[in-house]
N, C-alpha and C positions, 0 to 999 in steps of 0.2 A: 584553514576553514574553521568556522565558530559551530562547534557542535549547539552550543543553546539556540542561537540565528536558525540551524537546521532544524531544529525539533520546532522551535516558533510557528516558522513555514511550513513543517508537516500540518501542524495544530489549524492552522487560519486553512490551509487544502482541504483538510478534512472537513472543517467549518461552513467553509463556501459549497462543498459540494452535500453537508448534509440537507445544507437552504436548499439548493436548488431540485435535492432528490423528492425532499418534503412538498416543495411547491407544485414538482411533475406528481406524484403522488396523489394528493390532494386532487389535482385537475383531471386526472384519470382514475381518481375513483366516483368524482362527479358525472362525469362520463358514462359510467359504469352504473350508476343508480339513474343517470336522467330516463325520463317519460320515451323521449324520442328512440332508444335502444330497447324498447320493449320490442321482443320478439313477434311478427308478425305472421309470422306459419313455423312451421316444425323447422325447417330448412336456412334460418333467420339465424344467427349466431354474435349479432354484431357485440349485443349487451354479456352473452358469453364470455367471448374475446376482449372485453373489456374488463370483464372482471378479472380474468387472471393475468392481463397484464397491472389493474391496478394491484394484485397481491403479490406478485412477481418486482413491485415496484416499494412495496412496502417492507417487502423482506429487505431489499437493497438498503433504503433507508433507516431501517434497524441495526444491519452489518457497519451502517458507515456513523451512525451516533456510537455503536460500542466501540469502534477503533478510537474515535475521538475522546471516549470517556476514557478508555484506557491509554493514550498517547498521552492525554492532561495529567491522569495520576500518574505515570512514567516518571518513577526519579530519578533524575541526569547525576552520573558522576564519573571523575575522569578514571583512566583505564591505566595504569601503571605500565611503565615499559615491564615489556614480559609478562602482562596479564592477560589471558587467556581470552578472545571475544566472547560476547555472550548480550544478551539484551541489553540495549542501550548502545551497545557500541557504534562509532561514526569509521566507518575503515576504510582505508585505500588502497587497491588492488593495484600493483604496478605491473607492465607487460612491458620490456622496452622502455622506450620514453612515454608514453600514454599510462595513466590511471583514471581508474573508476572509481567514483565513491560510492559509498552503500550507508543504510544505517541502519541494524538491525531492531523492529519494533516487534510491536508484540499484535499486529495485524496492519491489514492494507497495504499488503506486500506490494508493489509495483508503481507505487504512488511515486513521482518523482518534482524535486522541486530544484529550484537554482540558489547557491551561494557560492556566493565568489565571482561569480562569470562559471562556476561549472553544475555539472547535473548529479544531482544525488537520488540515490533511486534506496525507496524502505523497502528489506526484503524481512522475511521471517524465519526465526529458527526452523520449521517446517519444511520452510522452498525447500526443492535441491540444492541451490546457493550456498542457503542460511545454514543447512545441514554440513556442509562443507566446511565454512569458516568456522563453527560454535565450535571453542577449543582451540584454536588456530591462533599463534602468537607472533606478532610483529616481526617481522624477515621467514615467517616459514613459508613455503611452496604450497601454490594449489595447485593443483590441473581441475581443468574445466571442459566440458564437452558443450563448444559452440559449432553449431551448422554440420554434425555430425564430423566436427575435425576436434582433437581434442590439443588443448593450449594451456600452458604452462604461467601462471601469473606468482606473484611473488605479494605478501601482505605486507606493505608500505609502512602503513600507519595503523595505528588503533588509540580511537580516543573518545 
């Protein structure tokens, strides 16, 4: 797996979904100031409710320009065997025959994209995840509590 390919494809995610936050944004705060949402008795809430979704929608749009400012300045470099994860890293958790890729960034934890033919999901040093792996060196042991069962994964890769 091309860790640079993976960081590209976070980069263009975040990109497309800052367009389209910007766009919904923009359309719901138009909404939000038209003539026609003026309140018509005390009991009238439309242009209300419009407003705090258009600023419920502008905070979004701000969270998802600073991943992407911060994903672009993100400097890639590769991770030495035995080098400890930590920002930047592209890792593979092995359970069995199945792994999962991760890529730790520095926000937009759950964003996930495809390379390879497989799913890479960014998490953050913060998640519980990303808490887990920071420090964690290529063949060490996780456990993990999924579905209130708790499973044992092994770190693959770090790169």
């Amino acid at each position: 797996m091309n860790k640079t390919a993976v960081h590209t494809k976070i980069i263009a995610r975040l990109a497309a979904e800052l367009e389209l936050l910007t766009q919904t944004a923009l359309a719901t705060h138009a909404e939000a100031t038209d003539e026609e949402n003026k309140a018509e008795d005390k009991y009238d809430t439309r242009g209300l409710e419009a407003s705090y979704l258009a600023l419920g929608q502008s905070k979004q749009d701000e969270e998802t320009a600073l991943a992407l400012q911060q994903f672009q300045s993100l400097a890639l470099r590769d991770f030495a065997r035995g080098e400890p994860i930590s920002l930047g890293a592209l890792v593979a958790l092995e359970a069995g025959p199945a792994r999962n890729y991760y890529f730790v960034g520095p926000r937009a934890g759950g964003t996930e994209v495809r390379d390879d033919g497989r799913e890479v999901m960014v998490i953050t040093p913060q998640s519980p995840l990303g808490r887990q792996l920071v420090g964690k060196k290529q063949g060490d042991p996780v456990q993990l509590e999924l579905g209130g069962k708790r499973s044992e994964f092994r770190v693959a890769q770090v790169s």
